[in-house]
VEXDREN-2710 file (C-alpha; in Angstrom, 1 decimal):
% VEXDREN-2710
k/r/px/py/pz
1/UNK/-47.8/-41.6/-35.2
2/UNK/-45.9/-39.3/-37.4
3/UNK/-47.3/-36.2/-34.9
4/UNK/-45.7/-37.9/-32.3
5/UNK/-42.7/-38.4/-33.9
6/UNK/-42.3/-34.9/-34.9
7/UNK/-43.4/-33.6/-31.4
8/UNK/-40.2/-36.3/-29.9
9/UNK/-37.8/-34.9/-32.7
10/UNK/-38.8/-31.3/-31.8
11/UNK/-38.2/-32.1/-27.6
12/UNK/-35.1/-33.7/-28.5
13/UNK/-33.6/-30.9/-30.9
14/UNK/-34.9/-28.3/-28.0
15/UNK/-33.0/-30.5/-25.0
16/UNK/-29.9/-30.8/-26.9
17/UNK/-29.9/-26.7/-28.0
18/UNK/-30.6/-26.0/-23.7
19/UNK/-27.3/-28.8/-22.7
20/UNK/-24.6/-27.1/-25.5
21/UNK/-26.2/-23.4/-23.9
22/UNK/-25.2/-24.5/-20.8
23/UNK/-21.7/-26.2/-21.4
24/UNK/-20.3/-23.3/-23.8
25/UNK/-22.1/-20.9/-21.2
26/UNK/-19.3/-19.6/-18.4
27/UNK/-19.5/-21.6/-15.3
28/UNK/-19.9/-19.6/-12.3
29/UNK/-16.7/-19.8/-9.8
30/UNK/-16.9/-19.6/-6.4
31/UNK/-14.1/-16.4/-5.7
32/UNK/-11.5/-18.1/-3.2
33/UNK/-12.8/-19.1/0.3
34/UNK/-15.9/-16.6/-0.1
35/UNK/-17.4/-19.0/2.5
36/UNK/-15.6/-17.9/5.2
37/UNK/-14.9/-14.1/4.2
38/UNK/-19.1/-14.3/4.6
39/UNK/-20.6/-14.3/1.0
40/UNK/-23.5/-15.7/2.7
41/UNK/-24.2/-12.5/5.1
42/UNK/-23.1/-10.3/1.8
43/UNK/-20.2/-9.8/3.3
44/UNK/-21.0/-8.2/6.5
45/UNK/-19.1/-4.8/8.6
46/UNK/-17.6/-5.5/11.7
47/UNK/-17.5/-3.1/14.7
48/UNK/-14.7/-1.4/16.4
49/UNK/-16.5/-0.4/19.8
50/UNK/-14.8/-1.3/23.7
51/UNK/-17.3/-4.5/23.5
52/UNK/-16.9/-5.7/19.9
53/UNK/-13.6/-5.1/18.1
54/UNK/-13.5/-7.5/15.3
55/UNK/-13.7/-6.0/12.1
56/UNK/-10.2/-7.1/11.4
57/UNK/-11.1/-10.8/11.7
58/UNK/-13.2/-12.9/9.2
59/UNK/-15.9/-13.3/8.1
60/UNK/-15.6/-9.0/8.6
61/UNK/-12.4/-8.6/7.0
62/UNK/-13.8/-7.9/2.8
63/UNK/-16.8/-5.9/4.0
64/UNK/-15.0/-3.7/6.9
65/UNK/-12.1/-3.0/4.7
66/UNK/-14.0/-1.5/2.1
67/UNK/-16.2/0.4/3.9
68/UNK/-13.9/1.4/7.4
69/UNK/-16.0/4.5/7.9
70/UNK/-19.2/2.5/8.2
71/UNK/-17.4/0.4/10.9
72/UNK/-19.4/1.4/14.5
73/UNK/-16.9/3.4/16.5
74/UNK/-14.7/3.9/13.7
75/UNK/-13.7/7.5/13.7
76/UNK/-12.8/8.9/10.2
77/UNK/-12.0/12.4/9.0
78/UNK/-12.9/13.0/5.5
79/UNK/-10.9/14.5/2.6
80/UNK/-12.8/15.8/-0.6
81/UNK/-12.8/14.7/-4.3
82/UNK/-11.4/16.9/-7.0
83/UNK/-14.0/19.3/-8.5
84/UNK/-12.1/18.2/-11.8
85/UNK/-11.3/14.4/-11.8
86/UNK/-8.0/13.2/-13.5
87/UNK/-9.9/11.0/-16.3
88/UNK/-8.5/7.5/-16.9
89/UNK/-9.9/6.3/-20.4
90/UNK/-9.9/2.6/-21.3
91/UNK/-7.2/1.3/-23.5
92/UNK/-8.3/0.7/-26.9
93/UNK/-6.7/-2.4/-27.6
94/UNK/-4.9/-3.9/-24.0
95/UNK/-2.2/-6.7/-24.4
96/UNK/-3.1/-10.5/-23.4
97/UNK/-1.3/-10.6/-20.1
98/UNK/0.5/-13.9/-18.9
99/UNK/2.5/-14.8/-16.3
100/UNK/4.5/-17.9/-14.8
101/UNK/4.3/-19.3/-11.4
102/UNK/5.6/-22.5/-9.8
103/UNK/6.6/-23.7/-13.6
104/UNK/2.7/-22.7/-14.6
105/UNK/1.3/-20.8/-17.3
106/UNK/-1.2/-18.4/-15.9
107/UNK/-3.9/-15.8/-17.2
108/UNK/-4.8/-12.7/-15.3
109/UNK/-8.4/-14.3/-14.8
110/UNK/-6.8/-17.1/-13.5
111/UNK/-4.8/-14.8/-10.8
112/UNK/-8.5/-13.7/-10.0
113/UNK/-9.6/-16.9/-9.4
114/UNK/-6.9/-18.5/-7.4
115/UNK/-6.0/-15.2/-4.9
116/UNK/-8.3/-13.1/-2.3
117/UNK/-8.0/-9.9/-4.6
118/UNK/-10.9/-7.6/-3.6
119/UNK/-9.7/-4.8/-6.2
120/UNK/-7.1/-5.3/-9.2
121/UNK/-5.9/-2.1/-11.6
122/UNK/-3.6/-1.7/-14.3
123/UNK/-2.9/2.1/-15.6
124/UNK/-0.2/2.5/-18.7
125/UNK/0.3/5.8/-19.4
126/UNK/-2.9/6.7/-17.7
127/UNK/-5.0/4.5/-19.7
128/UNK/-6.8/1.7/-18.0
129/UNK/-5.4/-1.3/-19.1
130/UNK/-7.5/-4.1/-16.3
131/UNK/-10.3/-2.6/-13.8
132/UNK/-11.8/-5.4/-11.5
133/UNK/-13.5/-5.5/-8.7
134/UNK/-14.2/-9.1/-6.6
135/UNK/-16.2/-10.3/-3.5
136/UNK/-19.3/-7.8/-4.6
137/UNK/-17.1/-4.6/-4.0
138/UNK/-17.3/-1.8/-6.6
139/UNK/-16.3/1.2/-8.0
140/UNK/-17.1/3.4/-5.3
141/UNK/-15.9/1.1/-2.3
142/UNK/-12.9/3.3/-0.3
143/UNK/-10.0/0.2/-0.1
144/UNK/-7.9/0.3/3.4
145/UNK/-4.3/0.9/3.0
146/UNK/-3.0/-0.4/5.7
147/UNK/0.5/0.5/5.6
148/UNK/0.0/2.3/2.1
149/UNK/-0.9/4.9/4.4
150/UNK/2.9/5.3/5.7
151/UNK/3.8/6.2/1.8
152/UNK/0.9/9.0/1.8
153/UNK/2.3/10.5/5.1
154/UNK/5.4/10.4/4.0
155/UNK/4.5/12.7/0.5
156/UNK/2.6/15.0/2.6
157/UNK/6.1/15.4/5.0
158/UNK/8.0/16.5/1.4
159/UNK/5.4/18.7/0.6
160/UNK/5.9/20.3/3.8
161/UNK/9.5/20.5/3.5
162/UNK/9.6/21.8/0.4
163/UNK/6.9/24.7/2.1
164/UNK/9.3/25.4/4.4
165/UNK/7.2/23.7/7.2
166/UNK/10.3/21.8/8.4
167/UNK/13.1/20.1/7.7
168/UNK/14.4/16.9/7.1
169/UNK/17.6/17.1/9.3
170/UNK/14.7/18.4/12.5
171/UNK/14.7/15.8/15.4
172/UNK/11.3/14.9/16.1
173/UNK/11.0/16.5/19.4
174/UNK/11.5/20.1/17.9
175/UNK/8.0/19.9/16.6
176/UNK/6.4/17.2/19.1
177/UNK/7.1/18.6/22.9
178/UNK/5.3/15.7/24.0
179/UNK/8.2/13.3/23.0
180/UNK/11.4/15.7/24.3
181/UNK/13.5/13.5/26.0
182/UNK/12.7/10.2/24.5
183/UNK/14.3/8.3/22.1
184/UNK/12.4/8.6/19.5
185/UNK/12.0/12.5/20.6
186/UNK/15.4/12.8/19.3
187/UNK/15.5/10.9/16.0
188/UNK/15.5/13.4/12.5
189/UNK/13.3/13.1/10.1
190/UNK/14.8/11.8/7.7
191/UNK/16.4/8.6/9.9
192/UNK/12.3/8.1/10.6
193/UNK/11.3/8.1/7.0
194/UNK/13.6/5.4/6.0
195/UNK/12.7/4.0/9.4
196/UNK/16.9/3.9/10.6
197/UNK/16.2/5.3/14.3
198/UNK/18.1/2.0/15.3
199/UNK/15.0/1.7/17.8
200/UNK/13.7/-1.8/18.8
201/UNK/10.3/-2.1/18.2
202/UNK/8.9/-5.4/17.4
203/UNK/6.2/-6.0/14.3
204/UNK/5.2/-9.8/14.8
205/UNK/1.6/-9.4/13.9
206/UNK/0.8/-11.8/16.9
207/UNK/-0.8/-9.5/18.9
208/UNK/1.6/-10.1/21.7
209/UNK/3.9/-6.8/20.3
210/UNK/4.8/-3.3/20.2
211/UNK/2.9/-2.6/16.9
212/UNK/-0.7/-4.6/18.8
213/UNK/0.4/-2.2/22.0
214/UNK/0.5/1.0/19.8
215/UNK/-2.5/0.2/17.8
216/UNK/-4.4/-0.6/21.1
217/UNK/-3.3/2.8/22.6
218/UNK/-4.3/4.4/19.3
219/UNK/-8.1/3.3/19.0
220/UNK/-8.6/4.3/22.8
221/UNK/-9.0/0.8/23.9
222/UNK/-9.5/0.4/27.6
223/UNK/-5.5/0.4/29.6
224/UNK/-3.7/0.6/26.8
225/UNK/-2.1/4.1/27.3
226/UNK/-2.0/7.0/25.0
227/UNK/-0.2/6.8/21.8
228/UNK/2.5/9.1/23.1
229/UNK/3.0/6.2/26.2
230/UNK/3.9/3.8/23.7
231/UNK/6.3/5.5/21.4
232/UNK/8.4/7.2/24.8
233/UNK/8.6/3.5/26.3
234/UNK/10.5/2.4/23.2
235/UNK/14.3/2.6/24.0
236/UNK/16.3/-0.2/23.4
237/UNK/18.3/0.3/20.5
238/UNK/19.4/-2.8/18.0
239/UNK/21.7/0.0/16.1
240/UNK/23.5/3.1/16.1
241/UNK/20.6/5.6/14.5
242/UNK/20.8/6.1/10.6
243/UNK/22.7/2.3/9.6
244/UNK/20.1/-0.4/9.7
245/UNK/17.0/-0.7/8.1
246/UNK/14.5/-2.0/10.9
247/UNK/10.6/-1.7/9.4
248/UNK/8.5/-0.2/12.8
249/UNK/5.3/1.8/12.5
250/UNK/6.1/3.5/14.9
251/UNK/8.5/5.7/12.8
252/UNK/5.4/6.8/10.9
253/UNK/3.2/7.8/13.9
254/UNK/6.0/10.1/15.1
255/UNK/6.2/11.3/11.8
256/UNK/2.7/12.0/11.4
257/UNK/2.7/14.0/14.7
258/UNK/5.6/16.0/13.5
259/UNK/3.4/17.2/10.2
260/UNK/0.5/18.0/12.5
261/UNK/2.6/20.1/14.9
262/UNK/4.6/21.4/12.6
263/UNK/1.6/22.8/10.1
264/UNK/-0.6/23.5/12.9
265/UNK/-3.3/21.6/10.5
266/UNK/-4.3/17.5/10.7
267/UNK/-3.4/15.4/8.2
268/UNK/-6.9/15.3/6.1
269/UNK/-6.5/18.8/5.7
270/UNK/-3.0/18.4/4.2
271/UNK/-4.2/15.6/2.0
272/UNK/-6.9/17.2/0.7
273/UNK/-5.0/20.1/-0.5
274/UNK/-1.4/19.6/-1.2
275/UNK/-2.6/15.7/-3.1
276/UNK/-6.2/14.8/-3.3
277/UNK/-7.6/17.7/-4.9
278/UNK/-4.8/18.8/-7.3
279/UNK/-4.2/15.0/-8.2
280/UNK/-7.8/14.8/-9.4
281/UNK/-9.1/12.1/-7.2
282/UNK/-12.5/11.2/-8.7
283/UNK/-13.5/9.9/-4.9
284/UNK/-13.8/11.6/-1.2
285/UNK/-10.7/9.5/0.7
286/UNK/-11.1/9.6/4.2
287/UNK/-8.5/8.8/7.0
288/UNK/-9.3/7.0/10.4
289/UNK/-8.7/9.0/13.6
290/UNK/-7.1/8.4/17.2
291/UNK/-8.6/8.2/20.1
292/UNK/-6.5/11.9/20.6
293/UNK/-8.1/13.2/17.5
294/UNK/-4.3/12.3/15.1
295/UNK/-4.6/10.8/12.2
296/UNK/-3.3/7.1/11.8
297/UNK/-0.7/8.0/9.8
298/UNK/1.3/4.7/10.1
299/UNK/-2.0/2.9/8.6
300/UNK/-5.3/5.0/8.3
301/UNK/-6.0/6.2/4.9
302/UNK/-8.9/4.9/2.7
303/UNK/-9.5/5.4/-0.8
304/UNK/-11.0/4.5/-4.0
305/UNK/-9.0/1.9/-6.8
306/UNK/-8.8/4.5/-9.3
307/UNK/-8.1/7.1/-7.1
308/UNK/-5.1/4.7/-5.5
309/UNK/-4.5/3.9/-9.1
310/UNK/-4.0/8.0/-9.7
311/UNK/-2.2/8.2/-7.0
312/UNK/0.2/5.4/-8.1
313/UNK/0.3/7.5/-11.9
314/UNK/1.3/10.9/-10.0
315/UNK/4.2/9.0/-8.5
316/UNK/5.6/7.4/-11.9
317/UNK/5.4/10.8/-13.4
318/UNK/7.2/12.2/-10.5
319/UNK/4.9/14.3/-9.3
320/UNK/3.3/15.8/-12.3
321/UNK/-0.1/15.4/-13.7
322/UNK/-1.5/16.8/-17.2
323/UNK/-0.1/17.0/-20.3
324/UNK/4.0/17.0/-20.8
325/UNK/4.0/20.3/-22.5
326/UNK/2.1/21.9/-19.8
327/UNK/2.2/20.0/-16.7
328/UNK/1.1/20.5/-12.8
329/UNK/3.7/19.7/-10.6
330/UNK/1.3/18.7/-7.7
331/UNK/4.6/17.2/-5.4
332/UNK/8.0/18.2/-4.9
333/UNK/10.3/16.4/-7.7
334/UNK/13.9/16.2/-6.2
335/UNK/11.7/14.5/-2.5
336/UNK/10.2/11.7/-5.0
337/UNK/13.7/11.3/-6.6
338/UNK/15.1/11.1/-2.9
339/UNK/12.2/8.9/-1.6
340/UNK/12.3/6.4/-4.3
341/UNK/15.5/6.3/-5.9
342/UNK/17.6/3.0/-5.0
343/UNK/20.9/4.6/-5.6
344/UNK/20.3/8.0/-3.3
345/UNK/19.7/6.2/-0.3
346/UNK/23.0/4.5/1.9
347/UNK/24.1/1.2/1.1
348/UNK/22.6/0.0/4.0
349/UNK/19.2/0.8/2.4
350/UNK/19.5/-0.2/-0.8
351/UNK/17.6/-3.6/-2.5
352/UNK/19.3/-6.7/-1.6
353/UNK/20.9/-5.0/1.8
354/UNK/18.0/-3.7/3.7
355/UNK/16.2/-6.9/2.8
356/UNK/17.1/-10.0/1.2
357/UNK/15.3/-8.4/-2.1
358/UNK/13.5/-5.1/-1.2
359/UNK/15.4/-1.7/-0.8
360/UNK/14.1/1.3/1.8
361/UNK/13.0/5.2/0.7
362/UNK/11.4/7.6/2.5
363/UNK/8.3/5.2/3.2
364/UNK/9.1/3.2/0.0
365/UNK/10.2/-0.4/-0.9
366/UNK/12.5/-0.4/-3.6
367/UNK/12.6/-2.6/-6.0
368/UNK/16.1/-4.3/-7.6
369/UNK/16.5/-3.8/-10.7
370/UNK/18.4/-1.3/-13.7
371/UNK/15.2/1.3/-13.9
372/UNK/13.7/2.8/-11.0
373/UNK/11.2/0.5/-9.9
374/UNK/9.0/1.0/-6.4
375/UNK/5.9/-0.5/-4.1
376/UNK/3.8/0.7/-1.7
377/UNK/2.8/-2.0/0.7
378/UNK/0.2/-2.6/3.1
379/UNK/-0.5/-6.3/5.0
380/UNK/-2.9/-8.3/3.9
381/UNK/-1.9/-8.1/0.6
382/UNK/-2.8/-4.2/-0.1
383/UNK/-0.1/-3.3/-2.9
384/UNK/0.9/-0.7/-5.2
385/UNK/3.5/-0.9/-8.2
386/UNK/5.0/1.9/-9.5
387/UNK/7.7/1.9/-13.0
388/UNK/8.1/5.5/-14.0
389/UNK/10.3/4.9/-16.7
390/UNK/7.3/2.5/-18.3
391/UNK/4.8/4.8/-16.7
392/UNK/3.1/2.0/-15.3
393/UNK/1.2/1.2/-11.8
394/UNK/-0.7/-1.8/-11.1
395/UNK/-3.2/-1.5/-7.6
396/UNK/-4.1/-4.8/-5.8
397/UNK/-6.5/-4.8/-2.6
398/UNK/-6.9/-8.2/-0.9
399/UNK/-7.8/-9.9/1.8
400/UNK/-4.9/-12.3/2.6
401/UNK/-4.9/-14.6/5.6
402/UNK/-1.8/-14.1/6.7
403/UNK/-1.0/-10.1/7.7
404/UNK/2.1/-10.6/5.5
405/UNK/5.0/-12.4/3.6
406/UNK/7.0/-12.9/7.0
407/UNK/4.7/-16.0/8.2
408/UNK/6.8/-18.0/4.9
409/UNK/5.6/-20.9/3.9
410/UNK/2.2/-21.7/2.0
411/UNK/1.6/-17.6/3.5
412/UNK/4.1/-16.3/1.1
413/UNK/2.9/-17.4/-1.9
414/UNK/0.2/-15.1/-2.2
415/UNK/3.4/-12.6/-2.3
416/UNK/5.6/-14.0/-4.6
417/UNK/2.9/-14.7/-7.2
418/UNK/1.9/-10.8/-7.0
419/UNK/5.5/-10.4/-7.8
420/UNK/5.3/-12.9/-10.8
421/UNK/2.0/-10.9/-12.3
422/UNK/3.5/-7.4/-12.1
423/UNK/6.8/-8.8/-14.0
424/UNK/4.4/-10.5/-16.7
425/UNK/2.3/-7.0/-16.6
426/UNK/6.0/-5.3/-17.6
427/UNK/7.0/-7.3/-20.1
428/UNK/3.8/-7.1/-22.0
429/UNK/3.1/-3.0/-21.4
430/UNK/7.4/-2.0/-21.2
431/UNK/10.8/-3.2/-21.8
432/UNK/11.7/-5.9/-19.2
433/UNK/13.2/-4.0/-16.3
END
């Protein structure tokens, strides 16, 4: 009797031990609607072929959009690493980050947990403050930018400016013959960067406009035209050129062509020498290619969360990278100043005016606010923020449902929280702004 006893005590002690293992143990939490962005097929690669062209839609969205130059008939043009990679230690000792939304108190793992974030990073003053990665991606995955892209393109055409490649006050025809005599053939430069031509062209995301027409024409899909169809048939104007802020990606892909033409090189080439390399990009980026061999420059470029993240450092140090006392000056100062400074553009472009909150650069959104604050922005939730007077960048890649904050409603709210994270993520690396 008293073996038994023992033997019951003994079960009973080791029962107890396994059910307070597994309640202080962390639960595992389903990342929001895996199900349908397919967990279950580990997050499989769509195709972009003439027969199957989906790998925009779930459940192909988290795995094409890492991974776009694995896509079949995806055509990509590689640019190289750095031989020397910019390192980003680990902060020693990062702040507890908090934020409020809808009257809630939130934690940064709870922003993980209630958003399709694919890839979050933090960077103060080139230290890595939050690296995550979600939905099985990791550190080597190349992140879509979407219309991040349009801010890339938009360096490289200050770079070439300040070469001497071109200039700002060229209409876009002097370097593209193919568009002389259009519209947007005779828009400058600089009324295309902060997208003022005054030219309608509709971005509805509904697949029934003229940004579905001219991505159609782009990937070669069968009767859609060339490219240089779509961006000639544009004409009707909703503004005199150079006073309204009207965003069209079509701006870009003019602007793109212009950089091409007027270096006689494509756009990888550029990247790869006047940013990737002398940045220190720890990653090969790649962009995707036309059906004519250009570079979607309104939308194409792919790239690593640290290397965006060093991208987004770069820009808050205006163009610099190394050391203060002896520093590189990789892009051309007085362009970033121009590009992202709230007060150099027209009124008309400024935060508050061009939108109902966000100002327009040169292929920047502005931010309101006393310091100089910027974003870039791609749909789908694909987000860069940049505060150079805090040094400060936070990265987000996503995979929202909605293509962006215009569909209102429930579709904004992935948006506006974003927004409520990177003002917590200020106030707890920076002054407020």
């Amino acid at each position: 009797m008293a073996r038994q006893t023992h033997s019951y005590r003994i079960d009973r002690a080791a029962r107890l031990l396994a059910f307070v293992t597994l309640a202080l143990a962390p639960a595992v939490r389903a990342e929001p609607d895996e199900a349908l962005l397919g967990r279950s097929a580990n997050y499989p690669i769509g195709s972009a072929t003439g027969n199957v062209f989906n790998w925009n839609q779930n459940p192909y969205r988290v795995g094409s959009w890492s991974a776009m130059d694995q896509v079949p008939g995806m055509v990509v043009r590689p640019v190289a690493k750095s031989a020397q990679p910019q390192p980003l230690p680990p902060m020693a000792a990062p702040p507890v980050i908090r934020y409020t939304f809808e009257g809630r108190s939130y934690t940064l793992a709870d922003y993980l947990e209630r958003r399709r974030t694919t890839g979050l990073l933090i960077l103060k003053d080139g230290q890595i403050v939050a690296e995550h990665y979600r939905y099985g991606r990791k550190e080597d995955a190349r992140f879509i930018s979407f219309s991040m892209a349009k801010s890339v393109t938009s360096l490289l055409v200050g770079a070439a400016a300040s070469r001497g490649l071109l200039k700002l006050d060229d209409k876009a025809e002097t370097h593209v013959p193919a568009l002389a005599g259009s519209a947007y053939g005779g828009t400058t430069l600089q009324q295309l960067l902060r997208m003022g031509s005054g030219l309608r062209f509709t971005e509805r995301y509904d697949g029934n406009d003229d940004i579905a027409r001219l991505s159609r024409a782009v990937s070669g899909r069968p009767g859609a035209g060339t490219a240089i169809d779509v961006l000639r048939s544009i004409e009707a104007r909703h503004s005199p050129p150079g006073e309204k802020f009207v965003y069209a990606s079509a701006e870009t892909e003019v602007l793109g062509r212009v950089l091409a033409a007027a270096t006689g090189r494509n756009l990888a080439e550029l990247t790869r020498e006047w940013l990737w390399q002398p940045m220190g990009a720890e990653h090969d980026a790649f962009w995707q290619v036309g059906a004519d061999g250009q570079e979607q420059a309104y939308g194409g470029f792919n790239a690593s969360l640290r290397d965006w993240g060093r991208l987004g450092l770069l820009l808050a140090q205006d163009g610099r990278r190394g050391p203060p006392d002896q520093p590189l000056q990789v892009l051309p100062q007085a362009y970033l100043l121009d590009a992202t400074s709230a007060e150099r553009q027209p009124a008309a472009f400024r935060p508050r005016t061009a939108t109902p909150f966000f100002g327009y650069g040169y292929q920047f959104w502005l931010l309101p606010g006393p310091s100089r604050a910027f974003t870039l922005q791609g749909i789908h939730g694909q987000m860069i923020y940049v505060w150079p007077a805090g040094n400060l960048v936070l990265v987000h890649t996503a995979a929202n449902e909605a293509a962006s904050a215009l569909a209102g409603g429930e579709a904004l709210k992935p948006y506006l929280e974003l927004g409520a994270l990177w003002q917590a993520v200020t106030q707890a690396l920076g002054s407020t702004r």
